[in-house]
PyMOL commands that place a pseudoatom at each C-alpha (Angstrom):
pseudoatom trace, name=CA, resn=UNK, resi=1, chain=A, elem=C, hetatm=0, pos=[21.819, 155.452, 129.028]
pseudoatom trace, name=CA, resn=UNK, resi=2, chain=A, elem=C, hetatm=0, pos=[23.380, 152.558, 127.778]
pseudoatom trace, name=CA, resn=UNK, resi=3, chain=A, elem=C, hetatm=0, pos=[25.826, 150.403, 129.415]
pseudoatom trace, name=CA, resn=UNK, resi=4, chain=A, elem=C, hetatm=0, pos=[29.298, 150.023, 128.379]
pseudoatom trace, name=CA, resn=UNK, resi=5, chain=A, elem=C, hetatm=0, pos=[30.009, 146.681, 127.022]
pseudoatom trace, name=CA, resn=UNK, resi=6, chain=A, elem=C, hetatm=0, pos=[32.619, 145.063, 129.478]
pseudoatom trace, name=CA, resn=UNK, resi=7, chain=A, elem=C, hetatm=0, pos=[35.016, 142.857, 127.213]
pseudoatom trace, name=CA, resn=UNK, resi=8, chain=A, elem=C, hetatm=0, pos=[35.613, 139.233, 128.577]
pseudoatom trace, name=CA, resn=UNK, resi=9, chain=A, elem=C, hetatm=0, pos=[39.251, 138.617, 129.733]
pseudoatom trace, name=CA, resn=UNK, resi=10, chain=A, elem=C, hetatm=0, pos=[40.968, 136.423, 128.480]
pseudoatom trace, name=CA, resn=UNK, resi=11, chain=A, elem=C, hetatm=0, pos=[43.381, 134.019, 130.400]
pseudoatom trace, name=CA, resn=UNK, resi=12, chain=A, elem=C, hetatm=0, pos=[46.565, 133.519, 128.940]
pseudoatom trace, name=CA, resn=UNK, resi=13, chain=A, elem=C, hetatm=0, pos=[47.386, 130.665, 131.201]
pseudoatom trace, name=CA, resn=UNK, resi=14, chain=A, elem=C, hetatm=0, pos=[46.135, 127.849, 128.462]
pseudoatom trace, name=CA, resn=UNK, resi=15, chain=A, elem=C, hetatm=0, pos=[48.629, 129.790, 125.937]
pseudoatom trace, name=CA, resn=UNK, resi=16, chain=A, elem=C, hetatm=0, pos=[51.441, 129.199, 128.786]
pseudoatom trace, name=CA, resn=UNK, resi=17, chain=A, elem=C, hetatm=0, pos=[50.977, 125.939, 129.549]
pseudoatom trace, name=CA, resn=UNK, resi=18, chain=A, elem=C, hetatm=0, pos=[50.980, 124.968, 125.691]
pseudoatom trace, name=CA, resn=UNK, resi=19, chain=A, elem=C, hetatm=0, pos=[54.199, 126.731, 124.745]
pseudoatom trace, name=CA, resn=UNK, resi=20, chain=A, elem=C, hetatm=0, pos=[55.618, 126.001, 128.052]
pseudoatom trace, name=CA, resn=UNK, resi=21, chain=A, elem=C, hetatm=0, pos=[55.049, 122.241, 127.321]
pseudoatom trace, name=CA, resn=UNK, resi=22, chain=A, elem=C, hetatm=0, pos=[56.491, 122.427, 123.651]
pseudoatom trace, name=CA, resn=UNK, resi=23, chain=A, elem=C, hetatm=0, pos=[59.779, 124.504, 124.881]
pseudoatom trace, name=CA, resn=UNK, resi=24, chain=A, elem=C, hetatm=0, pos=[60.291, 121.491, 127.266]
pseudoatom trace, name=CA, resn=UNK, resi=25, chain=A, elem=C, hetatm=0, pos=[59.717, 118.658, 124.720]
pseudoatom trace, name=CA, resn=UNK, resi=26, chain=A, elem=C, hetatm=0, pos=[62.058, 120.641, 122.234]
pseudoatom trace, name=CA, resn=UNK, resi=27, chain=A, elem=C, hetatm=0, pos=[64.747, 121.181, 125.437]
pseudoatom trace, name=CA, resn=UNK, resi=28, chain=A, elem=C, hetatm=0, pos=[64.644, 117.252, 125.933]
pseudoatom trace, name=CA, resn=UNK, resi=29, chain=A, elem=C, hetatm=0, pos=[64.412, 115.807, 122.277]
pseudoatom trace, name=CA, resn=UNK, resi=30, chain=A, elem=C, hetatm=0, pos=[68.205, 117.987, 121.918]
pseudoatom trace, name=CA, resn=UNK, resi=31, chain=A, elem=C, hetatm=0, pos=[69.249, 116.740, 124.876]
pseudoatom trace, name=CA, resn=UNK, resi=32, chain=A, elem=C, hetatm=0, pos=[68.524, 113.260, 124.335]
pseudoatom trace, name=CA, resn=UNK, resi=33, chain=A, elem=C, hetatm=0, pos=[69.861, 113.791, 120.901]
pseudoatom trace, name=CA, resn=UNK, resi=34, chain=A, elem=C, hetatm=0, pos=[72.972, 115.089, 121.956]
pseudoatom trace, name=CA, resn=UNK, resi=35, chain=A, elem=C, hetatm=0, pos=[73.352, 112.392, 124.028]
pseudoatom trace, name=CA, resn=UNK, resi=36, chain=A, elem=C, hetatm=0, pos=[72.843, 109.685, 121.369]
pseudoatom trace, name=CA, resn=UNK, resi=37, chain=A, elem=C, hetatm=0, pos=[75.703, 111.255, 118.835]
pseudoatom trace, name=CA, resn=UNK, resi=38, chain=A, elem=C, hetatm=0, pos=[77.918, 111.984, 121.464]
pseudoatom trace, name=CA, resn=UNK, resi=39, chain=A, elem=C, hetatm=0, pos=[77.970, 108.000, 122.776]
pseudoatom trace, name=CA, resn=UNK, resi=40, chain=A, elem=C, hetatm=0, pos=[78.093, 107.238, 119.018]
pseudoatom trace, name=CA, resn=UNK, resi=41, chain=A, elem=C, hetatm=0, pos=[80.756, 109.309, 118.393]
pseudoatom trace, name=CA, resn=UNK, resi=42, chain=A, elem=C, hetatm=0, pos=[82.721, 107.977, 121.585]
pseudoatom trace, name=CA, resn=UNK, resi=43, chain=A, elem=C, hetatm=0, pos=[82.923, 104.799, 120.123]
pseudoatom trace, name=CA, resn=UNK, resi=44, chain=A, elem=C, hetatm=0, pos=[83.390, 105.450, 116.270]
pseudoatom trace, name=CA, resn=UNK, resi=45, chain=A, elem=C, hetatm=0, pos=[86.351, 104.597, 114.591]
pseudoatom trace, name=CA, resn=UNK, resi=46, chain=A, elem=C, hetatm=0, pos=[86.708, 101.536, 117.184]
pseudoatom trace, name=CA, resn=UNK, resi=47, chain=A, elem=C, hetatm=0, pos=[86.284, 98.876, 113.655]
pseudoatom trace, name=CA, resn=UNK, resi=48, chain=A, elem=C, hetatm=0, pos=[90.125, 97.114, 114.802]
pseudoatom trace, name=CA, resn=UNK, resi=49, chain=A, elem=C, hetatm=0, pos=[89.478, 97.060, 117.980]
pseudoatom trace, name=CA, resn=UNK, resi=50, chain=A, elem=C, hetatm=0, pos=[86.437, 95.157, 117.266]
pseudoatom trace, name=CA, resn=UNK, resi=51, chain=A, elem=C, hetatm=0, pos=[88.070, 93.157, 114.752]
pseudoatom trace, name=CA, resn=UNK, resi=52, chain=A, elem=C, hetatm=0, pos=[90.849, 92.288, 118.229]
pseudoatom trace, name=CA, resn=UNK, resi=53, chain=A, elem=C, hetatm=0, pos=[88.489, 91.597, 120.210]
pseudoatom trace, name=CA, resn=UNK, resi=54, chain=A, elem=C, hetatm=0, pos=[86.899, 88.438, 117.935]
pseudoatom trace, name=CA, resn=UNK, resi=55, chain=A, elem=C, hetatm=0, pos=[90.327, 87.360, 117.320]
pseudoatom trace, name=CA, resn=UNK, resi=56, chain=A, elem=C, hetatm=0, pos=[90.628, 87.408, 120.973]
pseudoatom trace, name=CA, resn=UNK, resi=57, chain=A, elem=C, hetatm=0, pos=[87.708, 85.605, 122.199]
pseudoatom trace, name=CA, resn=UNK, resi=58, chain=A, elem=C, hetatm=0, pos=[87.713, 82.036, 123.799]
pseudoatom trace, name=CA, resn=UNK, resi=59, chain=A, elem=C, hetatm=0, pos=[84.960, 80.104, 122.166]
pseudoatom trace, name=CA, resn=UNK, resi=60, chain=A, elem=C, hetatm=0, pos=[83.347, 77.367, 124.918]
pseudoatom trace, name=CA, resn=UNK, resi=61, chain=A, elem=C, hetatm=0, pos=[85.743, 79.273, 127.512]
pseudoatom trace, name=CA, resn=UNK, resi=62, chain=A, elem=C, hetatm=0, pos=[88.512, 77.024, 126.385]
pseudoatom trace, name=CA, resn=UNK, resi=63, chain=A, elem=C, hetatm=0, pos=[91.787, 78.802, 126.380]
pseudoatom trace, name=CA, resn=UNK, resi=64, chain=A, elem=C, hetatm=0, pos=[92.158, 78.845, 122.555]
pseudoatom trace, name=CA, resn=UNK, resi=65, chain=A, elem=C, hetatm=0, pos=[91.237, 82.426, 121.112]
pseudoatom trace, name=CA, resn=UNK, resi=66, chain=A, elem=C, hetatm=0, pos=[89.515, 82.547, 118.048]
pseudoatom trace, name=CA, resn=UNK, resi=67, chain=A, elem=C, hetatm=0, pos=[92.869, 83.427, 116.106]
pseudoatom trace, name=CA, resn=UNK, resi=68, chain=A, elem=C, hetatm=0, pos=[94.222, 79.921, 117.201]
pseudoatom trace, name=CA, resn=UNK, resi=69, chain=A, elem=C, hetatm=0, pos=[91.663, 77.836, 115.962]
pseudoatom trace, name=CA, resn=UNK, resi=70, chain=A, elem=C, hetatm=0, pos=[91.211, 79.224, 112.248]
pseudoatom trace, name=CA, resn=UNK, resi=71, chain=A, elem=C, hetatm=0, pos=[94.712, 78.937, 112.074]
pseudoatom trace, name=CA, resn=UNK, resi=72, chain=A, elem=C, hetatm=0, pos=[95.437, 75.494, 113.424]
pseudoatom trace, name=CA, resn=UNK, resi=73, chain=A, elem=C, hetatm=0, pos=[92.139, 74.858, 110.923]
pseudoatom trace, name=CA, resn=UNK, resi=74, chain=A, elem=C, hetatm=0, pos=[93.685, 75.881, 108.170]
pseudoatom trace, name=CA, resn=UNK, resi=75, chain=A, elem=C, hetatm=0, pos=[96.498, 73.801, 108.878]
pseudoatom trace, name=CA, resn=UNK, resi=76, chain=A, elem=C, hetatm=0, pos=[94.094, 70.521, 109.281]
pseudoatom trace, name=CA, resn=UNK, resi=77, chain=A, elem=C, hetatm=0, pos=[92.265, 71.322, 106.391]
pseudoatom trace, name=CA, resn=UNK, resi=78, chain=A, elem=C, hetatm=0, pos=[95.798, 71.284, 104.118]
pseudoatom trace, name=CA, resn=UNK, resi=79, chain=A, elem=C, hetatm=0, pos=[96.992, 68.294, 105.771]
pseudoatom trace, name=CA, resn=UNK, resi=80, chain=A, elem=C, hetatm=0, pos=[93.556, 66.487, 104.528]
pseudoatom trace, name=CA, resn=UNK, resi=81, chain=A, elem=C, hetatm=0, pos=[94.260, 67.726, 101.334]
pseudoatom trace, name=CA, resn=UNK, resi=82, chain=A, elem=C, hetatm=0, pos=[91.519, 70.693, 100.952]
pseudoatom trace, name=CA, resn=UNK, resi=83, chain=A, elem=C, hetatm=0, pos=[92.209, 74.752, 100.769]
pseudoatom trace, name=CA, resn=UNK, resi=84, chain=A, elem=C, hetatm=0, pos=[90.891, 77.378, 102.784]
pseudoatom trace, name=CA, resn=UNK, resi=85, chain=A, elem=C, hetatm=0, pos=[91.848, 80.480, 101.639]
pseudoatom trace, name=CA, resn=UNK, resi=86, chain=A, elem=C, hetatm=0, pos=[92.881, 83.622, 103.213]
pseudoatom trace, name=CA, resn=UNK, resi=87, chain=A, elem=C, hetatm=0, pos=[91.172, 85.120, 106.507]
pseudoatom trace, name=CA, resn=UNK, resi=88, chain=A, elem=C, hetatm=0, pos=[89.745, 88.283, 105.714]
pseudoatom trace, name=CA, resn=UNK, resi=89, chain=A, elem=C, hetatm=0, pos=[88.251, 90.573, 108.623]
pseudoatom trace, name=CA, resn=UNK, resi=90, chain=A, elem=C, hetatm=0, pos=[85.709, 93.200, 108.306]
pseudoatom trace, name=CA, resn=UNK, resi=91, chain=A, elem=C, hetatm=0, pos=[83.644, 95.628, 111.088]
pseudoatom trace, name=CA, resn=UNK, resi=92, chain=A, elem=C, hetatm=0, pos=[81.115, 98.248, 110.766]
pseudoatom trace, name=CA, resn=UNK, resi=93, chain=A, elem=C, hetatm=0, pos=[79.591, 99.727, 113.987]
pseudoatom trace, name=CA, resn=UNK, resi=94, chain=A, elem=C, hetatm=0, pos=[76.066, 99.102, 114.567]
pseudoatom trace, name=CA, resn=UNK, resi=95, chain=A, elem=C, hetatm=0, pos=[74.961, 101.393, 117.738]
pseudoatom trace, name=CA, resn=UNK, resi=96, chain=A, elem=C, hetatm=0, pos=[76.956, 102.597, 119.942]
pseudoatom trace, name=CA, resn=UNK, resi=97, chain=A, elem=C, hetatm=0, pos=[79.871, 100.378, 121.058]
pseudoatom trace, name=CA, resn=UNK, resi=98, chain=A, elem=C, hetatm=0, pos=[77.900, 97.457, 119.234]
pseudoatom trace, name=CA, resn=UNK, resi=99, chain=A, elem=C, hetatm=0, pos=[79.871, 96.381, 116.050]
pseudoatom trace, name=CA, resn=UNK, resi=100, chain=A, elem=C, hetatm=0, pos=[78.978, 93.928, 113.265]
pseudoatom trace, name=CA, resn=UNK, resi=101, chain=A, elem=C, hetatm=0, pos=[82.463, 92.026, 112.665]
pseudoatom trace, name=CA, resn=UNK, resi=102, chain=A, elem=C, hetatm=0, pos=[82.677, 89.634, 109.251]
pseudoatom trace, name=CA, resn=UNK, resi=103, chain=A, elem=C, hetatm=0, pos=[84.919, 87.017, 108.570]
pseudoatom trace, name=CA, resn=UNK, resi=104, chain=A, elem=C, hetatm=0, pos=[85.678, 86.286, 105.359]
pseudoatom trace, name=CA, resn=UNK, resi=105, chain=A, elem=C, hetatm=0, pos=[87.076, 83.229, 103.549]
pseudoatom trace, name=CA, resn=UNK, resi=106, chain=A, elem=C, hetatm=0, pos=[87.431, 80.599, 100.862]
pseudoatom trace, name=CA, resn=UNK, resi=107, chain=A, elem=C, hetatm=0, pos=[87.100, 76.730, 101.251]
pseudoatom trace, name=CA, resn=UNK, resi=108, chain=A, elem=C, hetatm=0, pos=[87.314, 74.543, 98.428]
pseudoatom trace, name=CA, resn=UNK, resi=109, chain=A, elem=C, hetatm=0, pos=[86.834, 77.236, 96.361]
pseudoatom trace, name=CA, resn=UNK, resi=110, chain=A, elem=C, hetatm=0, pos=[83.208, 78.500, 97.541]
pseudoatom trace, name=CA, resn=UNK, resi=111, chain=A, elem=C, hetatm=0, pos=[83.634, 81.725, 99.467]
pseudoatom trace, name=CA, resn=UNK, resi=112, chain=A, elem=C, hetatm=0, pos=[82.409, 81.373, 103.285]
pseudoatom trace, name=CA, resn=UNK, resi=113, chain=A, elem=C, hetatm=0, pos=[81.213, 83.888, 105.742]
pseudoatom trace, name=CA, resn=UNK, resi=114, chain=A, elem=C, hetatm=0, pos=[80.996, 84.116, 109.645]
pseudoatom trace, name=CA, resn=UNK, resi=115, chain=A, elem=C, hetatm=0, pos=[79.339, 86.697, 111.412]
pseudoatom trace, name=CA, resn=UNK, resi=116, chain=A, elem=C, hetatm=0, pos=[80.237, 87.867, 115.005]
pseudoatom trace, name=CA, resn=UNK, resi=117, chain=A, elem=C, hetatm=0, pos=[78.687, 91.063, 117.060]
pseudoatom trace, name=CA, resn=UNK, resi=118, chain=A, elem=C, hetatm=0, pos=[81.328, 92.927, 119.547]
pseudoatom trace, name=CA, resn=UNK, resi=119, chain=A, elem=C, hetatm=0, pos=[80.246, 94.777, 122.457]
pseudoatom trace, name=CA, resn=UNK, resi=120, chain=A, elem=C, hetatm=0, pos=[83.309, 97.139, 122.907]
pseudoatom trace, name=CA, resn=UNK, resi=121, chain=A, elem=C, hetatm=0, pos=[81.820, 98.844, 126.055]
pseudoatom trace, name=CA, resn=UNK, resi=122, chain=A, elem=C, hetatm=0, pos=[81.207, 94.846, 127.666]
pseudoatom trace, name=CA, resn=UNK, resi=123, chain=A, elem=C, hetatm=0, pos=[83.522, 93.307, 125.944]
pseudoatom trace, name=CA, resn=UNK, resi=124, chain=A, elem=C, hetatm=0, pos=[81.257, 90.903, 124.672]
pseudoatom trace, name=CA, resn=UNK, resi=125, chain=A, elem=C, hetatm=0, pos=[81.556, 88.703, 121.570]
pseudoatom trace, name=CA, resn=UNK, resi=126, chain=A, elem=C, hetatm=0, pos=[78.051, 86.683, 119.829]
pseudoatom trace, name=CA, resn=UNK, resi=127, chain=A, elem=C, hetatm=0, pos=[78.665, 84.657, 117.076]
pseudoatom trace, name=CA, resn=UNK, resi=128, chain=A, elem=C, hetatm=0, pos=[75.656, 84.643, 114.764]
pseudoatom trace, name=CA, resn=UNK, resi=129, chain=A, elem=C, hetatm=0, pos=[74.257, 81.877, 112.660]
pseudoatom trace, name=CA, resn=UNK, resi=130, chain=A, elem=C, hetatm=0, pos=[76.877, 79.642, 111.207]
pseudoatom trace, name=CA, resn=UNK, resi=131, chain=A, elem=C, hetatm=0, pos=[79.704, 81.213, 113.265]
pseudoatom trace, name=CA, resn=UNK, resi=132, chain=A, elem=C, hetatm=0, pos=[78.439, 79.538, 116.115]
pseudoatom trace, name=CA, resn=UNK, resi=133, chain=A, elem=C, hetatm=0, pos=[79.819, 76.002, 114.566]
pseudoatom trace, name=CA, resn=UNK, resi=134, chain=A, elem=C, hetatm=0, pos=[82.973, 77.719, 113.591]
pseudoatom trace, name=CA, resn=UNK, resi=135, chain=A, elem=C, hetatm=0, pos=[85.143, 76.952, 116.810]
pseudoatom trace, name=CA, resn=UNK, resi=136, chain=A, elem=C, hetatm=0, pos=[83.938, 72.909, 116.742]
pseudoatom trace, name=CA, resn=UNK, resi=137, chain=A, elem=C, hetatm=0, pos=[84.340, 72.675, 113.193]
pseudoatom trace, name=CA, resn=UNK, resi=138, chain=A, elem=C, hetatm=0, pos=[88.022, 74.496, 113.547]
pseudoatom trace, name=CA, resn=UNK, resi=139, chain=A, elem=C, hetatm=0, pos=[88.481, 71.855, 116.626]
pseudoatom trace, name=CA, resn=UNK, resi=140, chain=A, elem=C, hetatm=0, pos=[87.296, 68.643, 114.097]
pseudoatom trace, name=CA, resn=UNK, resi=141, chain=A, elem=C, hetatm=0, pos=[89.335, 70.041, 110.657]
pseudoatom trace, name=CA, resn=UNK, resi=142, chain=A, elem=C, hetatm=0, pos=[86.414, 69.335, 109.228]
pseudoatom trace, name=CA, resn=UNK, resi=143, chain=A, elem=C, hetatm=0, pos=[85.334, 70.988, 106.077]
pseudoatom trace, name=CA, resn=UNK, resi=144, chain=A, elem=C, hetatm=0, pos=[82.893, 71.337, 103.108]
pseudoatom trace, name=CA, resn=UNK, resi=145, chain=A, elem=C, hetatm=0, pos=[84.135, 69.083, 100.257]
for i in range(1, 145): cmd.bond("trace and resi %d" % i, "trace and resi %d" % (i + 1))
show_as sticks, trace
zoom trace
């Protein structure tokens, strides 16, 4: 008499742990997802009050805001005889309450551009590259001839 062949058995507990581990990786990716378009949606649509907030800030921490100086610059600049043109503001948000404001202008006819980045959530301003030498040069009058 022969004996019966006794199957092996299987444990499903690899098979568990496996598509246990990928339901939980799926369950967090959404959720940090989520997360990420929801703050990014909180703070779309914020471009003005980005744009404000530039205006607003007090290069050096003196008391003049940002407005002041490009428009008491202006006013040097005519009084030596040169032209800046017309102040033209610009924003696009970056990430999150982060926004890329650019200011736009013309000085002796060659078109000029500062760049600024506005925390929104901090209320933090950077200027970036030659925007950093805006205020002083505002201060001086000085300009490109």
């Amino acid at each position: 008499m022969s004996q019966p062949e006794q199957k092996k058995k299987e444990s499903a507990i690899p098979a568990l742990l496996g598509w246990g581990g990928l339901a939980l990786f799926a369950v967090g990716f959404a959720w940090i997802v989520i997360g990420q378009l929801r703050a990014s949606e909180e703070w779309s649509d914020r471009g003005k009050e980005a744009i404000d907030l530039v205006k607003q800030f007090q290069p050096d921490g003196k008391p003049e805001t940002m407005e002041d100086l490009l428009k008491a610059y202006s006013m040097k600049v005519k009084d030596k005889g040169g032209y800046v043109g017309e102040f033209s503001w610009s924003s696009v948000q970056k990430d999150g309450p982060e926004y890329e404001v650019t200011l736009l202008w013309k000085e002796q006819g060659r078109s000029k551009t500062a760049l600024f980045r506005a925390d929104l959530e901090h209320k933090d301003v950077r200027p970036q590259g030659d925007a950093a030498s805006l205020p002083q040069r505002a201060r001086d009058g000085t300009f490109d001839s």
